[in-house]
Backbone as a printed PyTorch tensor [residue, N CA C, xyz], in Angstrom:
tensor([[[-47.7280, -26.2490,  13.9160],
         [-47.8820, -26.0080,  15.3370],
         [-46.7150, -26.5940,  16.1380]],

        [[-46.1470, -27.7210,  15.6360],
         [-45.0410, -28.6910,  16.2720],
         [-43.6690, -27.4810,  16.2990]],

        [[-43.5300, -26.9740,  15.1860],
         [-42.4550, -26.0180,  15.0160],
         [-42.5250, -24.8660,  15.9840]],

        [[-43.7810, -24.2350,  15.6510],
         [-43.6620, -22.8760,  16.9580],
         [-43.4470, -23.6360,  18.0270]],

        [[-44.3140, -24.5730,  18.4760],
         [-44.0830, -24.8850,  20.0000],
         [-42.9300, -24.8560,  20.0870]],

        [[-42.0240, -25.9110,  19.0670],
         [-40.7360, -26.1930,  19.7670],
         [-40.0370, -24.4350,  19.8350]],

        [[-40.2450, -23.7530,  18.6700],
         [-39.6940, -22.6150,  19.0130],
         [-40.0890, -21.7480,  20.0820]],

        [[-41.1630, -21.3640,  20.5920],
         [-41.2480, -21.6230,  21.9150],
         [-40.7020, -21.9480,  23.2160]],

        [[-40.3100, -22.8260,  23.2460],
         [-39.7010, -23.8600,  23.8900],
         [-38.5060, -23.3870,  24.2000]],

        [[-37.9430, -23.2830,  22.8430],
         [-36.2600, -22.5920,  22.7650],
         [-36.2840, -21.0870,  23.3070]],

        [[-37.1520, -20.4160,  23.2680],
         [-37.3740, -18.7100,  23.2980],
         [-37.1860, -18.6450,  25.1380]],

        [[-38.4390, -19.8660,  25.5610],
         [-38.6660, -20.0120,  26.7530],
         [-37.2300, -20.5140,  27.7250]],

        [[-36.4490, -21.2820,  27.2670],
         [-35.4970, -21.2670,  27.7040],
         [-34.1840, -20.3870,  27.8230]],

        [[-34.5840, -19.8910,  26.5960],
         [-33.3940, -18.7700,  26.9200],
         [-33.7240, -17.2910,  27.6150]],

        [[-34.7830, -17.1290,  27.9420],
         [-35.3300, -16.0590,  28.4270],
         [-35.3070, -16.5620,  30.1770]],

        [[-35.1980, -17.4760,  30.2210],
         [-35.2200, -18.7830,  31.6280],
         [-33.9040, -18.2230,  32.0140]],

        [[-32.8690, -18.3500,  31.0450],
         [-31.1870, -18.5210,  31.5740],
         [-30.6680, -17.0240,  31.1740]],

        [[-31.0950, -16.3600,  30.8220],
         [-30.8480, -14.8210,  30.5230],
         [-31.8560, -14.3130,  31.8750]],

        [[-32.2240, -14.7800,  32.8170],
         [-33.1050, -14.2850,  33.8550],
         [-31.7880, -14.7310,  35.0290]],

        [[-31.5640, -16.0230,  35.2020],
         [-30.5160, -16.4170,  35.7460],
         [-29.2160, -15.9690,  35.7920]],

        [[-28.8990, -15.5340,  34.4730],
         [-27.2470, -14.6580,  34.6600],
         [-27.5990, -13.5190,  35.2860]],

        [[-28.8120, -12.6420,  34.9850],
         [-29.0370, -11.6620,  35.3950],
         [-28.9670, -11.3410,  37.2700]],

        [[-29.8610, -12.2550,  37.4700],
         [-29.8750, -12.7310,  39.3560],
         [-28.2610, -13.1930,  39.5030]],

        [[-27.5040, -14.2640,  38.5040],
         [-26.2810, -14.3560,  39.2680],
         [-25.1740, -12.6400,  39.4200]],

        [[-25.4340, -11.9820,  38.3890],
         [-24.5520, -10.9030,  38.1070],
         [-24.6270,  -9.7980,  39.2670]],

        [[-26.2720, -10.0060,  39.6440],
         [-26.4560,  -8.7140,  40.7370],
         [-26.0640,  -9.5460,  42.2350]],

        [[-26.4790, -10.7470,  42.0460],
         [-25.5810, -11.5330,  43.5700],
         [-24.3420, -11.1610,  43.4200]],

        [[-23.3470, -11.6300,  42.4950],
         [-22.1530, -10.9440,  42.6120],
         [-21.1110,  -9.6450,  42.8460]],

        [[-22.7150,  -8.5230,  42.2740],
         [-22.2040,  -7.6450,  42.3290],
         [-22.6430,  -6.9490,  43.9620]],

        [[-23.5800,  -7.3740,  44.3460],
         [-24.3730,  -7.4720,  45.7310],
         [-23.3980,  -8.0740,  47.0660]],

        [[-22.6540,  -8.2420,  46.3970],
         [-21.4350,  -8.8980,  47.3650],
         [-21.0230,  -8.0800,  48.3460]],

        [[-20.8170,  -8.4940,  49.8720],
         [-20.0540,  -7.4610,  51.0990],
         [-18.9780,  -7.1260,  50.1140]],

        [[-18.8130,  -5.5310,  50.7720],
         [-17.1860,  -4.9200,  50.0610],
         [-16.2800,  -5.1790,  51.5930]],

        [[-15.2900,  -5.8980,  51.0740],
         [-14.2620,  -5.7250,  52.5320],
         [-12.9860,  -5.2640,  51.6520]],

        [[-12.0240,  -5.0170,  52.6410],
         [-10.6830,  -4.4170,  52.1390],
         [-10.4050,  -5.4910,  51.4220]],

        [[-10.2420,  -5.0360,  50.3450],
         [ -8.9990,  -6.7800,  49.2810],
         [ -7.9050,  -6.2320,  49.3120]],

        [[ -6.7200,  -6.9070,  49.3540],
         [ -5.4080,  -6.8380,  48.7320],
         [ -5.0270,  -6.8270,  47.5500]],

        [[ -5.2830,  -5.6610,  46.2040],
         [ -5.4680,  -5.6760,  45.0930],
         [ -4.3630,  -6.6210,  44.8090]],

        [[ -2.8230,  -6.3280,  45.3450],
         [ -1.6370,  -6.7860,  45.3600],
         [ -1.5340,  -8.4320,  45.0530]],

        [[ -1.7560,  -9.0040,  46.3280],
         [ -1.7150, -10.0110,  46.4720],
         [ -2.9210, -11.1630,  45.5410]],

        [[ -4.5980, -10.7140,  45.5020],
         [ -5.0290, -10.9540,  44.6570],
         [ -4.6280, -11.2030,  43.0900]],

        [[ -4.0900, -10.2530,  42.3290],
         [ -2.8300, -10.2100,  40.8970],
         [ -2.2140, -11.1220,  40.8540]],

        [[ -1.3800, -11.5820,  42.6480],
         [  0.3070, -12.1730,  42.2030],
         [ -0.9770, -13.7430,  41.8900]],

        [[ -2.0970, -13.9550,  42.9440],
         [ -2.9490, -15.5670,  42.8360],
         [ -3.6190, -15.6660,  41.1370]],

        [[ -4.1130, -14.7370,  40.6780],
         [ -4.7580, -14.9650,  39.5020],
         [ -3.1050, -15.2610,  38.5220]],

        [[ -2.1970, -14.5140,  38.3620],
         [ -1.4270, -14.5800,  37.3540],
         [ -0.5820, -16.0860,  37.8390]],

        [[ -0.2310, -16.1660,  39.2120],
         [ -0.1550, -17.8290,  39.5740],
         [ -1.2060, -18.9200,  38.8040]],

        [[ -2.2240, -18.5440,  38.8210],
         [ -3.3310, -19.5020,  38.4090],
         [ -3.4530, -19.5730,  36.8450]],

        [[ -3.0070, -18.5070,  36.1080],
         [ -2.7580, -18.3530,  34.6610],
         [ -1.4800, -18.8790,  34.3470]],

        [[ -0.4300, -19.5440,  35.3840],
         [  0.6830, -20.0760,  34.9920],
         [  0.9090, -21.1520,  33.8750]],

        [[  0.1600, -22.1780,  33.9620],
         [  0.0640, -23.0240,  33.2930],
         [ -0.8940, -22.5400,  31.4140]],

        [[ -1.7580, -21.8190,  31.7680],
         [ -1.8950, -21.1620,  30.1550],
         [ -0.7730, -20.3260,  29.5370]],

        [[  0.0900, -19.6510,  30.5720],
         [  1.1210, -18.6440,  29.6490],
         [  1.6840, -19.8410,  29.3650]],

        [[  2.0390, -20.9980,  29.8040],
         [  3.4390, -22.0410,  28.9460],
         [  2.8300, -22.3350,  27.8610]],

        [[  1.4740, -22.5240,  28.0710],
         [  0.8960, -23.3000,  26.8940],
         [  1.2400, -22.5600,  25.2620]],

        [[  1.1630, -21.1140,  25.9280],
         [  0.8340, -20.2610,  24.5430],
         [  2.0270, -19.7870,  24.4340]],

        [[  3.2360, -19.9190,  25.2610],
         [  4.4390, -19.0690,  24.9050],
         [  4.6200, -18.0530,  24.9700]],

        [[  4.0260, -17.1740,  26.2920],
         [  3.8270, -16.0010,  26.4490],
         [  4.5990, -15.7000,  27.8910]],

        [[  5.6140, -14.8940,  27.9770],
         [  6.1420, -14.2930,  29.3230],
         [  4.7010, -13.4720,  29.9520]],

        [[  5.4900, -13.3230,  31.6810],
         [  4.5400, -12.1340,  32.2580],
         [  5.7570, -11.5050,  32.9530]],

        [[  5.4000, -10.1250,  32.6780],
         [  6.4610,  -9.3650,  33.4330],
         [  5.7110,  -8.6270,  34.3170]],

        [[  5.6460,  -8.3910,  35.9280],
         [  4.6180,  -7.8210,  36.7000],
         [  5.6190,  -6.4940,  37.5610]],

        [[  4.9350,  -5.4340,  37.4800],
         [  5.4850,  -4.2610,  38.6910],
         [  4.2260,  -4.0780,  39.4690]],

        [[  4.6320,  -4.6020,  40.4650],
         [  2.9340,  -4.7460,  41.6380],
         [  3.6140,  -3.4640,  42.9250]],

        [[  2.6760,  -2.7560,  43.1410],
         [  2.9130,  -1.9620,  44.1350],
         [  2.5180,  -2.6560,  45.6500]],

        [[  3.0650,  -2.7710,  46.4010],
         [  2.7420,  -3.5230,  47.2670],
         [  1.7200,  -2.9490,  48.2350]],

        [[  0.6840,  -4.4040,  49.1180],
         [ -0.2940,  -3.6050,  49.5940],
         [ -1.1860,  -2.7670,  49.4230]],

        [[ -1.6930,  -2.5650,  47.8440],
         [ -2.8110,  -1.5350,  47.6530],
         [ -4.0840,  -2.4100,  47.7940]],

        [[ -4.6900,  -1.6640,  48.1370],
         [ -6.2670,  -2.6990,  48.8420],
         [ -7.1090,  -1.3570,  48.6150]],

        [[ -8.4250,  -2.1080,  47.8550],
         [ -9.5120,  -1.5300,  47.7950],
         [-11.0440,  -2.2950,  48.3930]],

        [[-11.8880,  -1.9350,  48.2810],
         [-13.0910,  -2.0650,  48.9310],
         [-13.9540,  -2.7620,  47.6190]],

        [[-13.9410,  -3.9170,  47.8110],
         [-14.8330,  -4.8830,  46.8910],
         [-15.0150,  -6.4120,  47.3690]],

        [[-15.8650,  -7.3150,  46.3930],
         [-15.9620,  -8.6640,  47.0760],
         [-14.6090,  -9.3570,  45.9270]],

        [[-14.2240, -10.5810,  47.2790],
         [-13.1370, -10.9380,  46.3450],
         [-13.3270, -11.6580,  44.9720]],

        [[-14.5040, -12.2500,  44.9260],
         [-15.0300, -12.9550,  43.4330],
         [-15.3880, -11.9830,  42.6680]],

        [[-15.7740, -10.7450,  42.5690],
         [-15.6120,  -9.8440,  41.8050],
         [-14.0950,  -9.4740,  41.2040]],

        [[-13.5060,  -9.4590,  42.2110],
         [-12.1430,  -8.5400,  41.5690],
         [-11.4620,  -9.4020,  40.7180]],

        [[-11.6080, -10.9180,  41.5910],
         [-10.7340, -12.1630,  40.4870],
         [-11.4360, -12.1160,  39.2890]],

        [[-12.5600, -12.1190,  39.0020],
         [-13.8680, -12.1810,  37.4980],
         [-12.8810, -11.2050,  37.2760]],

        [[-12.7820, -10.0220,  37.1690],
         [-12.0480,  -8.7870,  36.6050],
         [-10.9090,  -9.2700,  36.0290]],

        [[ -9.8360,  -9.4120,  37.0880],
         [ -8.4040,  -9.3070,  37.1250],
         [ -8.2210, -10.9220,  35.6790]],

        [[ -9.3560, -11.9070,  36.1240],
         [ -8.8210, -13.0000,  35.1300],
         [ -9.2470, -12.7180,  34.1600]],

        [[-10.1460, -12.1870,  33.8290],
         [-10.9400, -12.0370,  32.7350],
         [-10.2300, -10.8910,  31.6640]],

        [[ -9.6280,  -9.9220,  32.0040],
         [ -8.7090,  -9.3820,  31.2680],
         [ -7.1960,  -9.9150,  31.0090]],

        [[ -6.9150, -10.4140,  32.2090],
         [ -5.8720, -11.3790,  31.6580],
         [ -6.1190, -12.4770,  30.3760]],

        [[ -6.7530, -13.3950,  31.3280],
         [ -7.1780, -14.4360,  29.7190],
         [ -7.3190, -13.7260,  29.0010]],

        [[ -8.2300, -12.3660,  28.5710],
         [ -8.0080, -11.6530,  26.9270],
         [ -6.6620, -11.6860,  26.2680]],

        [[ -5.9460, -10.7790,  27.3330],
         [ -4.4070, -10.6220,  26.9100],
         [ -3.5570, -11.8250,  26.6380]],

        [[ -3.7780, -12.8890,  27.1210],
         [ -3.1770, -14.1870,  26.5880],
         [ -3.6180, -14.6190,  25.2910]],

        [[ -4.8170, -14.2230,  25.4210],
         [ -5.5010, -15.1660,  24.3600],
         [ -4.7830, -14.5880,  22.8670]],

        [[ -4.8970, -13.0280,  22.9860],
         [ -4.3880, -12.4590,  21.7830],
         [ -2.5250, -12.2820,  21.4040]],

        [[ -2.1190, -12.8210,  22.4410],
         [ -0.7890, -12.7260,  22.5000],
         [ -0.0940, -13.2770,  21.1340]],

        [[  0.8660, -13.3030,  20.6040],
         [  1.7880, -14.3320,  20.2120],
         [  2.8500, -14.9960,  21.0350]],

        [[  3.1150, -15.9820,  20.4190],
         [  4.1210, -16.9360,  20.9780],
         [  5.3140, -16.0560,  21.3070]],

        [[  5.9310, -16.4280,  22.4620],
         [  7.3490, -15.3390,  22.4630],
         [  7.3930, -13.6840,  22.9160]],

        [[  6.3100, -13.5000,  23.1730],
         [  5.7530, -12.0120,  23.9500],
         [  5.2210, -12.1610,  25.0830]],

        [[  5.0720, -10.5670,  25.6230],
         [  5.4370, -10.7100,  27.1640],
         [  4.0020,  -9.8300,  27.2540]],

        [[  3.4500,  -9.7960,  28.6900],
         [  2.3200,  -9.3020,  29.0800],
         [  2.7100,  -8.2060,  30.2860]],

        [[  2.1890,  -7.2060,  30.2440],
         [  2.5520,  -6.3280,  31.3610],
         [  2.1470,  -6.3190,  32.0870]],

        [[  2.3940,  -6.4380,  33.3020],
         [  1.2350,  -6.0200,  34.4360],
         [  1.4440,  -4.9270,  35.2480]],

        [[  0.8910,  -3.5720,  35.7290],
         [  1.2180,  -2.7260,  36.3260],
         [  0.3500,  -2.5880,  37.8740]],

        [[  0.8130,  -2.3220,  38.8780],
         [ -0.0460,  -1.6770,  39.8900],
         [ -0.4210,  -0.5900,  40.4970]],

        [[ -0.4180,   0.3090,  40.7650],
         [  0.0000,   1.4410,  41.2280],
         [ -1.0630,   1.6080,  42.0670]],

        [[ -0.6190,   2.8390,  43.0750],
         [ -1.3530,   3.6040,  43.8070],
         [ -1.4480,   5.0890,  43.9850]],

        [[ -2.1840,   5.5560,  43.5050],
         [ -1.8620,   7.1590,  43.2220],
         [ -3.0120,   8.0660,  44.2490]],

        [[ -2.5880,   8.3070,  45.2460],
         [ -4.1410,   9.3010,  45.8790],
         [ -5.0210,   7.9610,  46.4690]],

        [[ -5.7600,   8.1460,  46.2980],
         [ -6.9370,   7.5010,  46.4490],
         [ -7.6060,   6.8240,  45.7280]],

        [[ -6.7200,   6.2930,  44.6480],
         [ -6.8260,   5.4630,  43.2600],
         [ -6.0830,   4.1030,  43.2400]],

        [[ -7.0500,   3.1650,  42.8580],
         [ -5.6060,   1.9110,  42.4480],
         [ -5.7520,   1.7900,  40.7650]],

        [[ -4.7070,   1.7810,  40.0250],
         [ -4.7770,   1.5180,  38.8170],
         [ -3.7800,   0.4340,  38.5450]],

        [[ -4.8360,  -0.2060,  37.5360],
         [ -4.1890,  -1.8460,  37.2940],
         [ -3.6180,  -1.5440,  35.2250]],

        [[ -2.3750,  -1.8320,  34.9410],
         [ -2.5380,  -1.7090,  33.7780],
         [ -1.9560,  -3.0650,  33.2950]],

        [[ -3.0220,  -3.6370,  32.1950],
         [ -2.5670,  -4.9760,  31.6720],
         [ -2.4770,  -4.7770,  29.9870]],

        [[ -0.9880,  -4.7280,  29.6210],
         [ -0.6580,  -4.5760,  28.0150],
         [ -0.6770,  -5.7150,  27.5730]],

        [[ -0.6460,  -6.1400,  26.2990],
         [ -0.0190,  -7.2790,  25.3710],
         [  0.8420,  -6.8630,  24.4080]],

        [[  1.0950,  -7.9280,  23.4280],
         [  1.8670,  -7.2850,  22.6620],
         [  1.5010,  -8.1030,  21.2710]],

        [[ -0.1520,  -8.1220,  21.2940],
         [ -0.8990,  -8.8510,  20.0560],
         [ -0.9850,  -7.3210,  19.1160]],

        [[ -2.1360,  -7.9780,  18.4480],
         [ -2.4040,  -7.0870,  17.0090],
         [ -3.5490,  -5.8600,  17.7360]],

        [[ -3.7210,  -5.7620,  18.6080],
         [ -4.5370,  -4.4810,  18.9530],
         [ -5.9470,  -4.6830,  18.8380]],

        [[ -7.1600,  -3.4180,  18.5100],
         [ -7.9450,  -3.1830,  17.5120],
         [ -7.8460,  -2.3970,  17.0230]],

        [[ -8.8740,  -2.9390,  15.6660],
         [ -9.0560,  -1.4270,  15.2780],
         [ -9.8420,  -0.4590,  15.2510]],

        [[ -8.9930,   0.6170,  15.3310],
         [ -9.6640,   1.4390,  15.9040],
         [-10.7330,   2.3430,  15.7820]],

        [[-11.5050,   1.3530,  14.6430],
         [-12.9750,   1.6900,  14.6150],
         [-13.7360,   0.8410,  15.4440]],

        [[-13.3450,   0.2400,  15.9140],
         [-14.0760,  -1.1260,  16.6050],
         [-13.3520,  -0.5700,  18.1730]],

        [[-12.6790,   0.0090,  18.5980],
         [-11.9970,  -0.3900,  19.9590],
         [-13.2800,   0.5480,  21.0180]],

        [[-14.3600,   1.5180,  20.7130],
         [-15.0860,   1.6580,  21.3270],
         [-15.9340,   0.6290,  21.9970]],

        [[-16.1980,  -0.4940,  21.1550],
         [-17.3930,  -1.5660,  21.4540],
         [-16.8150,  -2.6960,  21.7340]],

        [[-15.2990,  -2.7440,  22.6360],
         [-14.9740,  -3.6540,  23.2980],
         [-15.6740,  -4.5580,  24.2350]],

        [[-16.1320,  -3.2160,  24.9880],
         [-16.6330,  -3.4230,  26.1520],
         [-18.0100,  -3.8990,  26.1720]],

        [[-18.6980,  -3.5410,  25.2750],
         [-19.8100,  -4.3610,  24.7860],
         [-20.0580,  -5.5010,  24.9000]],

        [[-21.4060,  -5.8010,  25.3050],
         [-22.0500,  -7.1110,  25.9200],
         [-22.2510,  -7.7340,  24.3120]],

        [[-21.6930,  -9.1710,  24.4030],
         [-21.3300,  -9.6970,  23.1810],
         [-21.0110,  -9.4120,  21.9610]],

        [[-19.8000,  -8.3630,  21.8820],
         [-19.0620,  -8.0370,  21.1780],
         [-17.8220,  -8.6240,  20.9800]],

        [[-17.4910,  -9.0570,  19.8060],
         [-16.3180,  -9.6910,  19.8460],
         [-15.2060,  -9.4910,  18.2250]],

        [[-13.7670,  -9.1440,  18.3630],
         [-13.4830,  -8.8260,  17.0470],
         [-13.0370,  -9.9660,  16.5550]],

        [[-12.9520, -11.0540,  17.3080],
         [-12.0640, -12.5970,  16.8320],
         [-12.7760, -13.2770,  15.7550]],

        [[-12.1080, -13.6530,  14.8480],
         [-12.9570, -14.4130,  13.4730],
         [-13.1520, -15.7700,  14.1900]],

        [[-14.5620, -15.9160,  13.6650],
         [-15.3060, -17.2530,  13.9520],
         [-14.3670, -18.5630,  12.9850]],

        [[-13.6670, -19.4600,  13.9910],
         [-13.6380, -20.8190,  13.9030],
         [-14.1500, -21.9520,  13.2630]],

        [[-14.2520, -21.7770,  12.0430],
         [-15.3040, -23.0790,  11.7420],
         [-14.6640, -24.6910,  12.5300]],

        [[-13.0110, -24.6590,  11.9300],
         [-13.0780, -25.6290,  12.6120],
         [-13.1860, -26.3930,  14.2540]],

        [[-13.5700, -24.7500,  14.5740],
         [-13.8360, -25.2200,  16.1510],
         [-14.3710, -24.5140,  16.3960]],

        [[-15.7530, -24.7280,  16.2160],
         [-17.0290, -23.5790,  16.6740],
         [-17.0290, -23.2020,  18.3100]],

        [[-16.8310, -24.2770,  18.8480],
         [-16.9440, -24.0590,  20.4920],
         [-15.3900, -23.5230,  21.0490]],

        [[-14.7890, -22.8170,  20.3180],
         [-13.2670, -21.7410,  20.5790],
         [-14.1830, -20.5580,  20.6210]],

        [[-15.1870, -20.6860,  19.4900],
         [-15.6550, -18.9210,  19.5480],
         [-15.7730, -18.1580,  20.9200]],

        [[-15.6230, -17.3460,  20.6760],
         [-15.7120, -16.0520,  22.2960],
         [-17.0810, -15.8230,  22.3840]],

        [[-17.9720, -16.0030,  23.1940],
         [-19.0250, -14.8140,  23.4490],
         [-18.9100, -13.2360,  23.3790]],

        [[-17.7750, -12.9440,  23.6110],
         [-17.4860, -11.7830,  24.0270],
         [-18.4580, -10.7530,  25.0140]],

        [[-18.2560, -12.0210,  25.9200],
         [-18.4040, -11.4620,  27.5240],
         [-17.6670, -11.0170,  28.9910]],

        [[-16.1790, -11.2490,  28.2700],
         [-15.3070, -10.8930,  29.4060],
         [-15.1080,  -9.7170,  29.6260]],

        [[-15.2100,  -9.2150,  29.1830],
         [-14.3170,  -7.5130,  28.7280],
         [-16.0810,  -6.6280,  29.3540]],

        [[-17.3430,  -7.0370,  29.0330],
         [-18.1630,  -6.5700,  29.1300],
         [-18.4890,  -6.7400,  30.9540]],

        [[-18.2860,  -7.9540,  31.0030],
         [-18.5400,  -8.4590,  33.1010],
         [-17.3790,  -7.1630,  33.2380]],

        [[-16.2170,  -7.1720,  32.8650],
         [-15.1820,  -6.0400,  33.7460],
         [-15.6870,  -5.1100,  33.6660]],

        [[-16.0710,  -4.5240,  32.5270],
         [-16.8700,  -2.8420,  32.7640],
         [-17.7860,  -2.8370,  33.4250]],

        [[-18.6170,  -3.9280,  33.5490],
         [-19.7190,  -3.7590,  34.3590],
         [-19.5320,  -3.7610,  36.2530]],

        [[-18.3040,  -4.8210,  36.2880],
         [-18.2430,  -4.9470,  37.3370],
         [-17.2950,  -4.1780,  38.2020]],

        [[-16.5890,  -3.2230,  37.2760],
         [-15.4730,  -1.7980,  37.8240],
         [-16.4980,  -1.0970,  37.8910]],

        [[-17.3730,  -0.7240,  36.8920],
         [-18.2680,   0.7010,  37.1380],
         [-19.2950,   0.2340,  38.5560]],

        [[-19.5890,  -1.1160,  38.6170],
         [-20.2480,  -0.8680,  39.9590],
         [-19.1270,  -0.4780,  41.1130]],

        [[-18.0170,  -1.1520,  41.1590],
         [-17.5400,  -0.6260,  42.5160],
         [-17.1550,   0.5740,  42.4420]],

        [[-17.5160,   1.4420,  41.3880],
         [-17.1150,   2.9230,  41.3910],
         [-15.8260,   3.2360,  41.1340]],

        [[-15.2280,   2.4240,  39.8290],
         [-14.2200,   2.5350,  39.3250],
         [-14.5210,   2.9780,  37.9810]],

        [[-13.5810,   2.9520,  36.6170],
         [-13.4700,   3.2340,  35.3260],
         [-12.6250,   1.7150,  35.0320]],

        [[-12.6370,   1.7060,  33.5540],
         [-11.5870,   1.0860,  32.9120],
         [-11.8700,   1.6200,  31.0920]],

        [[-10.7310,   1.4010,  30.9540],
         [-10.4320,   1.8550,  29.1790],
         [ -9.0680,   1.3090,  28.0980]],

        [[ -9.4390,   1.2220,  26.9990],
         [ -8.7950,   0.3650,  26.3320],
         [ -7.8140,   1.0290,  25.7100]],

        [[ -6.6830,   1.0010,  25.2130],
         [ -5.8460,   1.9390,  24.1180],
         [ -5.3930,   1.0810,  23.3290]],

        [[ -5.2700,   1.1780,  22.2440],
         [ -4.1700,   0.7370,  21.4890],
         [ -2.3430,   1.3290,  21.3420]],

        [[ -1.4650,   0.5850,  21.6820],
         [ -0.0970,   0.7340,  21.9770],
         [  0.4630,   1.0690,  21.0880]],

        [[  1.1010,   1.8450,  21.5090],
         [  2.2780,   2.6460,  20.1230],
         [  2.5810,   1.3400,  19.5700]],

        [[  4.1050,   0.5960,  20.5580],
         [  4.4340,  -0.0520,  19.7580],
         [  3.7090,  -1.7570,  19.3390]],

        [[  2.1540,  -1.6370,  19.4820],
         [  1.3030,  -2.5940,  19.1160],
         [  0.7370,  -3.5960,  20.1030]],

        [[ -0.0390,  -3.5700,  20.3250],
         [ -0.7120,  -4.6610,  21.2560],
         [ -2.2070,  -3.6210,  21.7140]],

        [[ -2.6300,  -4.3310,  22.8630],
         [ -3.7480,  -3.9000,  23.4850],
         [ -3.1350,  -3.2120,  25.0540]],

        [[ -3.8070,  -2.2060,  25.5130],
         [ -3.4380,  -1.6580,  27.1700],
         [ -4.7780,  -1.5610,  27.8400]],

        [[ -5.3080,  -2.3870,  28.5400],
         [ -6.2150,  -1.9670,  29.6110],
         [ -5.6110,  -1.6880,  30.7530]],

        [[ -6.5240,  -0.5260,  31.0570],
         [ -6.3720,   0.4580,  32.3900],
         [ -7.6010,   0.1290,  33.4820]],

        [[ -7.7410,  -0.3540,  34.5880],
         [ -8.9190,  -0.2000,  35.3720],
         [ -8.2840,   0.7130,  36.5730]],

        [[ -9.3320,   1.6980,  36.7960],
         [ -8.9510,   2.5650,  38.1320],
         [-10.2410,   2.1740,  39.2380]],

        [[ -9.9360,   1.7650,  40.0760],
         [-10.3730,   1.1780,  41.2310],
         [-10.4220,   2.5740,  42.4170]],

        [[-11.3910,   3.0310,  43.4610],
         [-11.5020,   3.6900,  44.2740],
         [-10.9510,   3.0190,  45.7360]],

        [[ -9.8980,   3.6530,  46.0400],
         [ -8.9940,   2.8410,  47.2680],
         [-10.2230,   3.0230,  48.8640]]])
């Protein structure tokens, strides 16, 4: 009886904090939309990733279109914009560069962020986006490095609410390319 309870216990709590992300995700996504500065937002997150690219030895090379602004809350777009970044760092090697693109096409903003890691593969690159999906080999010696593989899943979730897309490719000449298209 000591055992179920405690299991119990454990079930009860995580059903507790899986109730809680849930309420935080729709507050976030529940957020006023005001005009953002997709632009200027990019140049603060990749400022704020300054100190991880030295760490890992990774350039950023950015072509930002200036002034494209779309209709979202700004803690949404940063969750996005960092959250695919940190991917792209994370998988980088030492001595490679990260792309960043901006554009504005029509009534579209498209953000494109390359690397120049090992990709996936491409039996797996459908279920990126997947809520705890992850292709990174588990760490023994550092269990708490492992990924949830929840970043990539908050961005799809949180482009398709503001009525955007995003999608993954694998690069000719090797790495990963995410695309998010944003509604201007």
């Amino acid at each position: 009886l000591e055992i179920i309870d405690s299991a119990l216990g454990r079930l009860f709590g995580l059903v507790v904090a899986a109730q809680r992300q849930e309420i935080g995700t729709a507050d976030l996504i529940g957020a006023p939309r005001l005009p953002i500065d997709l632009t200027r937002l990019i140049e603060t997150v990749t400022e704020d990733l300054g100190e991880m690219l030295n760490e890992q030895g990774v350039r950023l090379s950015t072509k930002l279109a200036r002034a494209v602004t779309v209709l979202a809350g700004q803690g949404m777009l940063e969750t996005v914009v960092h959250g695919v970044l940190e991917n792209a760092v994370s998988f980088s090697p030492r001595g490679s560069t990260i792309f960043v693109l901006l554009a504005a096409t029509g009534q579209t903003a498209e953000l494109t962020i390359a690397d120049e890691g090992p990709g996936v593969d491409v039996a797996l690159i459908a279920q990126i986006f997947d809520r705890n999906f992850s292709s990174r080999p588990r760490n023994a010696a550092a269990p708490s490095s492992d990924h949830a593989g929840l970043g990539l899943w908050i961005a799809r979730s949180t482009v398709e609410a503001l009525g955007g897309s995003i999608e993954a490719v694998n690069r000719p000449a090797g790495g990963l390319s995410v695309t998010i298209r944003l509604p201007q």
